[in-house]
C-alpha positions in Angstrom: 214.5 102.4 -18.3 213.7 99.4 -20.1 216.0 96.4 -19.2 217.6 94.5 -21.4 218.8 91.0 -22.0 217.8 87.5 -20.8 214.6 87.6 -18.2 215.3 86.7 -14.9 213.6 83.9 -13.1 210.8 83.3 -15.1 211.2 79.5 -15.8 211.8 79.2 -12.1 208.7 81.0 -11.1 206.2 79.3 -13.7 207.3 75.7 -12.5 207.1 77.0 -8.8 203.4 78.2 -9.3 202.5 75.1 -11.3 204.0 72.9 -8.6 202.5 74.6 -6.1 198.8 74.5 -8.0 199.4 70.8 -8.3 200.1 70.4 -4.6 196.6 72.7 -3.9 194.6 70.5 -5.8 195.7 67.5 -4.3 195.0 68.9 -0.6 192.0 69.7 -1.9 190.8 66.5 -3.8 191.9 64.6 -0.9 189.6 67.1 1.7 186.8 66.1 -0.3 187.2 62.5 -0.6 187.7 62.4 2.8 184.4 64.5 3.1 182.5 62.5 1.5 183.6 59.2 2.9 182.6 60.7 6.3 179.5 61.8 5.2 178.4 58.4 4.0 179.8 56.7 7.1 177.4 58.8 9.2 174.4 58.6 6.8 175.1 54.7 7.1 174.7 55.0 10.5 171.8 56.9 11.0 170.6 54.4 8.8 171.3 51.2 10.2 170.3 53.1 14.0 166.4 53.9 12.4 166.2 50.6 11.5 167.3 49.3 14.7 164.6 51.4 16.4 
């Protein structure tokens, strides 16, 4: 049977996923950034300890 009338929940759910893509991405971003700012912390110190050497 086909239902009629208003849809249920669908505002509710699109927002939810949207927020919760939003929230993803920014875990994510933030991963890398913090990634990369390790990674050139340790390449600046391998660096700076083969010129000491």
């Amino acid at each position: 049977m086909a239902k009629k009338g208003k849809e249920k929940n669908t505002n509710n759910k699109a927002k939810h996923s949207k927020l919760i893509a939003q929230k993803k991405n920014k875990i994510k971003s933030k991963d890398a950034e913090r990634k990369a700012r390790l990674k050139a912390i340790v390449e600046k110190a391998k660096a700076s300890k083969s010129d000491s050497e």
